[in-house]
N, C-alpha and C positions, 0 to 999 in steps of 0.2 A: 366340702367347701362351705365355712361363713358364709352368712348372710350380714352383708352392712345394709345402709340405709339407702334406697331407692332413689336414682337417677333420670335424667329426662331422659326421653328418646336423642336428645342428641350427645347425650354421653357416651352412644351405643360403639361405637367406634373408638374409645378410650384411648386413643393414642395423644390426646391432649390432656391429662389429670389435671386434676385440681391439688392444690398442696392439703388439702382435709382429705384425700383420696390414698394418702400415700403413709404407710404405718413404718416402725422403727426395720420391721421383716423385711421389705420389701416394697416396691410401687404395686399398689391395686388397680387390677384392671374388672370390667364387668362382662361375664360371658353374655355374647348378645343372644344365643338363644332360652339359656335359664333365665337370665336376669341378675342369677348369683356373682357376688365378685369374690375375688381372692388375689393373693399375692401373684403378679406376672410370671414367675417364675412358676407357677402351679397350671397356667391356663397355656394353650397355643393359640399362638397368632398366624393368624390367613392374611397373606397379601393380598393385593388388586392388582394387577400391570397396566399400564394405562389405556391397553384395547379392552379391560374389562375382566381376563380372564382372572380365576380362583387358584392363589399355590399356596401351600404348607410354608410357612416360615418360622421353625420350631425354634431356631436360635435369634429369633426377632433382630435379624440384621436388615433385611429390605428394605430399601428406601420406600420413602412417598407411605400413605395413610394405610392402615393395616386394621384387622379385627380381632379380638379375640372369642378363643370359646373354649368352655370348661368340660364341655358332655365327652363320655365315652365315646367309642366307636358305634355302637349299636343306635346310640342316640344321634348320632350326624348323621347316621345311615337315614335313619327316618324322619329329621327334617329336611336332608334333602329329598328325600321320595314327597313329602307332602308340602316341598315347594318352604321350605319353612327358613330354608338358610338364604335362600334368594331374595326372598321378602326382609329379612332380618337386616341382608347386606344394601338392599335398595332403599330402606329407612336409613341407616347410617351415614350411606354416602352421597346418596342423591346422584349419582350419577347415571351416566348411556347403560346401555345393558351389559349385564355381568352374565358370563358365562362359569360353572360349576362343574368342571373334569366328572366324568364318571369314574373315576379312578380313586377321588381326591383322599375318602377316607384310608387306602391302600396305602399312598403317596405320604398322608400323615405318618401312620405306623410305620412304614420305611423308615422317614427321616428322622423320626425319635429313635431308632434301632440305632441309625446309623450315628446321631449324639450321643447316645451312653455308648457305641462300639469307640468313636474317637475318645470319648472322656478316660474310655478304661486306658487308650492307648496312650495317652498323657501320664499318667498317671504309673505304670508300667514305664515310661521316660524317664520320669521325676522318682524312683527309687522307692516308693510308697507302695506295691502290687508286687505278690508271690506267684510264680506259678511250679509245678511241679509238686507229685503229690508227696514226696519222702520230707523235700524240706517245710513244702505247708503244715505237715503234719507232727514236725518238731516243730516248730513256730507254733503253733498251736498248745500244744503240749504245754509249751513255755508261755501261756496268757497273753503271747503277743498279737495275734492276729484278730481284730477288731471287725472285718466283715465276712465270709467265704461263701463262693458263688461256686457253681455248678454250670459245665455247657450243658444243653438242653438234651443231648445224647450219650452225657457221661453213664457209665454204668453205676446202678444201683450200689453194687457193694464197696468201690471204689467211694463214692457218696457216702456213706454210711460210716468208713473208716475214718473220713476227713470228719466228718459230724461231732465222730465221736470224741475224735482227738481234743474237737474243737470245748467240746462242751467240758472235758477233761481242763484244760487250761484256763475254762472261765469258770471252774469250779459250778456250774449247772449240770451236774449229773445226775439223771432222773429227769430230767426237765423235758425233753423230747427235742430240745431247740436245734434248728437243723438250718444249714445252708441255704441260698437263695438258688432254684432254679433260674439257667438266665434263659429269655426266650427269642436264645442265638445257639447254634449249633458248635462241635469244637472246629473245625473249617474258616466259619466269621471270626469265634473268638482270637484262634490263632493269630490271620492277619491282621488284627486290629492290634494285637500286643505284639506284634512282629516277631513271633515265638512259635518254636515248632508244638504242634500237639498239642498245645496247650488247652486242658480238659477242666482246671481247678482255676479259680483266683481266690488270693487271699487277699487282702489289705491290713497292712499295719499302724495304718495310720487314723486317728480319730476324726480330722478334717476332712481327708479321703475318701472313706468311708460315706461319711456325710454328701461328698457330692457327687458320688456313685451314686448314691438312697436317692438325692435327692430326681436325678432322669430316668435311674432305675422305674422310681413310684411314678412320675409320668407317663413312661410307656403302660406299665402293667394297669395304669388306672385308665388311661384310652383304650387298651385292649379289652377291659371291663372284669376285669383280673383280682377287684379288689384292694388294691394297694392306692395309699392315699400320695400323694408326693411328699419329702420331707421338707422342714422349713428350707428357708432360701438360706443359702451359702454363698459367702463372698469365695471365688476362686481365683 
């Protein structure tokens, strides 16, 4: 996550930007417990309901004042333990007391699972998403397929074959470059694509691709996985 130029305390709430706040990528928002800002699409946003309570609002649709924040899981884990997210939200909002689910960091990971499960199903709608491993692996073959993903329980060598195919058709062979484990089982991935068994995804599309990457790298970077979110994509 950039680092831009420091903000008052009452920017901490960022759901009012400034227009110097907001880059060609994306509207910047500032996580309120780093301090760090980054493109909105990179951070999630915490509601308030107006009795006070704390909910995950990963596709920043909820009405009324909202918060953002950039940390992993591990890291929300331990400002809530040391009281750090309470204070962060009682500076922002000034308001009656705010109550913090013991749940909340769970509830996050949920709902990011469950936006890139809906995105892949979109997308799998719109003609852009392969599944099955004979025709991904000619689509491949043929330089067409631009992303391929794995369910979390596909089998190794089944993996290994689409890899190879893959790498085959982008002419990286040798390279080692291999599929994306998702961390959805084949059970979720199926219903989500409304497809039986479905073990592989491919995408052929370069847009697609892109905004898979882009909630893919959201979860795997909350979950502390590593993966940065891709730029923001207009869908």
């Amino acid at each position: 996550m950039r680092k831009l130029p420091n903000d008052t305390v009452a920017d901490l709430a960022a759901d009012a930007p400034t227009p110097s706040a907001d880059t060609a990528e994306g509207p910047i928002r500032r996580c309120i417990l780093s301090g760090e800002r980054d493109e909105r699409a990179h951070l999630i946003r915490l509601a308030i309901s107006p009795d006070g309570v704390v909910a995950p609002d990963v596709r920043a649709k909820a009405p009324g004042r909202g918060a953002w924040i950039g940390v992993d899981r591990a890291g929300l884990e331990e400002a809530i333990a040391k009281g750090k997210l309470k204070g962060a939200l009682a500076r922002a909002f000034k308001t009656g007391p705010i109550t913090i689910p013991e749940d909340l960091p769970q509830a996050i990971e949920e709902a990011l699972t469950r936006a890139l499960l809906d995105r892949l199903g979109l997308e799998a709608r719109s003609g852009t998403l392969l599944t099955g491993s004979d025709r991904i692996a000619e689509t491949a073959r043929r330089g067409k397929v631009t992303m391929l993903l794995h369910a979390s329980d596909a089998a190794a060598d089944g993996n290994g074959k689409l890899d190879q195919a893959w790498r085959v058709g982008s002419e990286t062979e040798g390279s080692g470059d291999r599929g994306i484990v998702l961390p959805v089982d084949r059970t979720r991935l199926s219903v989500a694509l409304g497809r039986d068994n479905a073990v592989h995804v491919a995408l052929t599309d370069h847009r697609a691709a892109a905004r898979i990457d882009q909630f893919l790298g959201r979860l795997l970077h909350f979950k502390g996985e590593g993966a940065e979110p891709a730029p923001d994509m207009t869908i």
